[in-house]
C-alpha positions as CSV (number, residue, x, y, z in Angstrom):
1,X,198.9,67.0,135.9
2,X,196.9,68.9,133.1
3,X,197.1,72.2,135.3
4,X,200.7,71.8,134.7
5,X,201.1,71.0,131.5
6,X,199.1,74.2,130.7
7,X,200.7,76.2,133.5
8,X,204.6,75.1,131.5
9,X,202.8,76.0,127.9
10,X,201.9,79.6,129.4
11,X,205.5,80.6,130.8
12,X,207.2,79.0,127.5
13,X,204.1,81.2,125.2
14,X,204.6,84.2,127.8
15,X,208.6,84.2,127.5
16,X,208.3,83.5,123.7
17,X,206.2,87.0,123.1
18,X,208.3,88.9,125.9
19,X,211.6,88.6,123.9
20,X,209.9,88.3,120.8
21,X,208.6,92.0,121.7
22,X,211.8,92.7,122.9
23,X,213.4,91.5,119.7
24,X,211.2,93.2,117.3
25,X,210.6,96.8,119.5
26,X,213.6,97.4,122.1
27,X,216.2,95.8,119.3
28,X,214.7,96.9,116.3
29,X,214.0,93.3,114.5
30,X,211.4,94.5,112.6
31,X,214.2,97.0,110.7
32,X,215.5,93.2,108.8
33,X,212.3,92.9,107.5
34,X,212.9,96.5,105.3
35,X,215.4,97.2,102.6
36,X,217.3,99.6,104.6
37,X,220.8,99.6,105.0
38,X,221.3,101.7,108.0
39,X,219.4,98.9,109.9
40,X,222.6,95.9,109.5
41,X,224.2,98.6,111.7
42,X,222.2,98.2,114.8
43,X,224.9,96.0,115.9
44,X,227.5,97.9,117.2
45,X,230.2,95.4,115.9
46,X,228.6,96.0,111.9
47,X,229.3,99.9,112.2
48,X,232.4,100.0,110.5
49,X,231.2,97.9,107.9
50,X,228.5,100.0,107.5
51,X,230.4,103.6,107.2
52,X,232.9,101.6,105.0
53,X,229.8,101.1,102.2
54,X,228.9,104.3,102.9
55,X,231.7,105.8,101.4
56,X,231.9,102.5,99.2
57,X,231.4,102.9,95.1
58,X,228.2,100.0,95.6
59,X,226.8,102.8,97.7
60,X,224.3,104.3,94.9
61,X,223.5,101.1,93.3
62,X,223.4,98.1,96.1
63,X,222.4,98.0,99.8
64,X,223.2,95.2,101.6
65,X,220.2,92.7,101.2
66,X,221.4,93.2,96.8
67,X,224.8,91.6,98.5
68,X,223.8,89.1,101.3
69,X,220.7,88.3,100.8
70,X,219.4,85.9,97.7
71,X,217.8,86.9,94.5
72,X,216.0,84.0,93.8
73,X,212.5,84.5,95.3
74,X,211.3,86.0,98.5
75,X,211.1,82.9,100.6
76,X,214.5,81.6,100.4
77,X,215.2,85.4,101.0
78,X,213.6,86.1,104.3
79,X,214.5,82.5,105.2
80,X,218.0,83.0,104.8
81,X,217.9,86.9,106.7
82,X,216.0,84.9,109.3
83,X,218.5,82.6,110.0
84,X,221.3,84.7,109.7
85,X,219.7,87.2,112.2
86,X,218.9,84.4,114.2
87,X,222.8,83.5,114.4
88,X,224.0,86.9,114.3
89,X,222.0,87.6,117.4
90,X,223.0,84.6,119.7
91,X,226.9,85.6,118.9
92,X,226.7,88.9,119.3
93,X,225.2,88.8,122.2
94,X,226.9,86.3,123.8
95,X,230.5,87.8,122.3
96,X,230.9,84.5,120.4
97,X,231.0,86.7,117.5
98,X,234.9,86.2,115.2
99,X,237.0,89.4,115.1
100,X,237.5,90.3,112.2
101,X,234.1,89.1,111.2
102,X,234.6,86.4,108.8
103,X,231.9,85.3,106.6
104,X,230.3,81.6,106.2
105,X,230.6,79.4,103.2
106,X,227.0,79.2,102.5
107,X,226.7,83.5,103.0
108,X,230.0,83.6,100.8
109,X,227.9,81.6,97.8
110,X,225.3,83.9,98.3
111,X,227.3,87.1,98.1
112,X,229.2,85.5,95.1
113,X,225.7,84.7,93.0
114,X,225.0,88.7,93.8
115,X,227.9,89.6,91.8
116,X,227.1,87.3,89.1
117,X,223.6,89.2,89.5
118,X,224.7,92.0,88.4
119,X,228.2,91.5,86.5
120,X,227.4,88.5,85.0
121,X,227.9,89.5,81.7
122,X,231.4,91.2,82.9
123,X,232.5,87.9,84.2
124,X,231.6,85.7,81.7
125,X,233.2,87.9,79.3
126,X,236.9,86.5,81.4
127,X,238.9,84.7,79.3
128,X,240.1,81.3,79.5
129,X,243.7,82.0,80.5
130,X,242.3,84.6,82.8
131,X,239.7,82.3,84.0
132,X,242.5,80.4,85.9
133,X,243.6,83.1,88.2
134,X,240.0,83.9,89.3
135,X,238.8,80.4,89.8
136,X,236.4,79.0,92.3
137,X,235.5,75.4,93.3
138,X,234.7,73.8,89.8
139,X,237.4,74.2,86.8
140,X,235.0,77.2,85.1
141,X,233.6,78.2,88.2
142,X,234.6,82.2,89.3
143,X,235.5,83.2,92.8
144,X,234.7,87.1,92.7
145,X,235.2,87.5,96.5
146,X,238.6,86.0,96.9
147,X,240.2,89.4,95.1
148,X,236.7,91.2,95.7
149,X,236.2,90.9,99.0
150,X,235.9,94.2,100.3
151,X,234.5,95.6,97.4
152,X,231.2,96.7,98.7
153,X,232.7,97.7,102.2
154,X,236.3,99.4,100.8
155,X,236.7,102.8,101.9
156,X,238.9,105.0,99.5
């Protein structure tokens, strides 16, 4: 029964490393662990987002980790590129991915403390009455994405 046991924990290991290899050489998975733009278009379905920033005014100050990933330390950084490439992988390749892409709540909070990142003195500088047309969840809270969504991907 042991020879078993060991034989199943060889052919789980053995598959784990072959698409683990895969993952990281034939699909380029090692690219998400740089800072490089160009490598969020490997998927073929993130190449219009990609020219779009390209051409996009963010271009010379932001690439897409300054945008999607967090800014608060490193770990809850790669954790949250981890599981977003975990997710991103398993739709797109079984064409479960939405069309348009839509993004998730908790990626949308992300995106939105990356614009308080960088404007945050810009948006706290909104006035009250103005406050009430950019509102979020919270009576004070901002919502830069619902008029900025395309702001980092808008092509002029």
């Amino acid at each position: 029964m042991t020879k078993w046991i060991a034989l199943v924990i060889a052919a789980l290991l053995g598959t784990a490393t072959g698409l683990g290899g895969y993952t990281f050489l034939a699909a380029k998975g090692y690219s998400y662990l740089t800072n490089d733009a160009a490598a969020c278009a490997n998927c073929h379905v993130m190449h219009e987002h990609f020219a779009a920033w390209e051409k996009s005014s963010h271009r010379n100050v932001a690439v897409c980790n300054d945008c999607h990933a967090p800014h608060d330390n490193v770990v809850h950084k790669y954790f949250v590129k981890g599981e977003n490439g975990f997710w991103h992988s398993l739709n797109f390749t079984t064409g479960r991915h939405p069309d348009p892409l839509r993004i998730r709540a908790k990626n949308k909070r992300v995106a939105q403390a990356a614009c308080l990142n960088c404007h945050g003195d810009l948006a706290s500088s909104i006035s009250p009455a103005a406050r009430a047309g950019h509102s979020g969840t919270g009576d004070d809270a901002l919502d830069c994405i619902k008029c900025h969504r395309y702001v980092g991907h808008w092509v002029r």
